[in-house]
N, C-alpha and C positions, 0 to 999 in steps of 0.2 A: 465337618471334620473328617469323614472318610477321605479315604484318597493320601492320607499320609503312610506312610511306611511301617508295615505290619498291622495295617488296618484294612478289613473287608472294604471294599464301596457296594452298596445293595442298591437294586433297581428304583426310581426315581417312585415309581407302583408299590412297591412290598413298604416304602418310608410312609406313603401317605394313608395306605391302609391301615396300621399300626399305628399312628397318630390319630386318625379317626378312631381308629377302636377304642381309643383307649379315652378319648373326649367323650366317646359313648358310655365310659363308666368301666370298662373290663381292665383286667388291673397289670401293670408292667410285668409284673413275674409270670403270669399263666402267660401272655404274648412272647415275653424273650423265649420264655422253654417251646411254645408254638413254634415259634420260626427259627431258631436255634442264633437269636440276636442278644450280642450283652446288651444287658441291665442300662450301661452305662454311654452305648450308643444312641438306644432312645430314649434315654435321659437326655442327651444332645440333641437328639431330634426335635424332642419339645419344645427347648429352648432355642433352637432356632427357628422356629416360626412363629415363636411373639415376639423377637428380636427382627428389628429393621434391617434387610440386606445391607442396604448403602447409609455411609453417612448424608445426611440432609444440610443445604446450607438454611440458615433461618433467610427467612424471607426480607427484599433488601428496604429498607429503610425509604421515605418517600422524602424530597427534598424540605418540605413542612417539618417533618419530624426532625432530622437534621439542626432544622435551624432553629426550632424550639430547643433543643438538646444543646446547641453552641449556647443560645441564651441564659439558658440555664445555668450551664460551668462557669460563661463568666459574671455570672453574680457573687 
């Protein structure tokens, strides 16, 4: 989310250490006042690393499955 307009961008290092620290159990609030980061940035941060970058397609179908699947609708 950084990088938009009247938002800080922090070093790709200072994101990972503060997510780590904070999996390690030390708590959002003592970390924001540490590093002088809102609340609500690594709040973002978090959730973008158990969110998937990119959309996935599902994986494609084998011609067997297909044709079980035609079979099936025209019952």
């Amino acid at each position: 989310m950084s990088g938009k307009k009247g938002m800080k961008k922090y070093p790709a290092g200072i994101r990972e250490e503060v997510v780590s620290r904070i999996r390690a159990g030390e708590s959002q609030r003592a970390l924001s006042q540490e590093y002088g980061i809102s609340r609500w940035a690594i709040h973002c941060w978090l959730k973008e690393s158990v969110l998937p970058k990119t959309r996935g397609r599902k994986p494609a179908k084998t011609l067997a499955e297909y044709k079980y699947e035609n079979k099936r609708l025209k019952m």
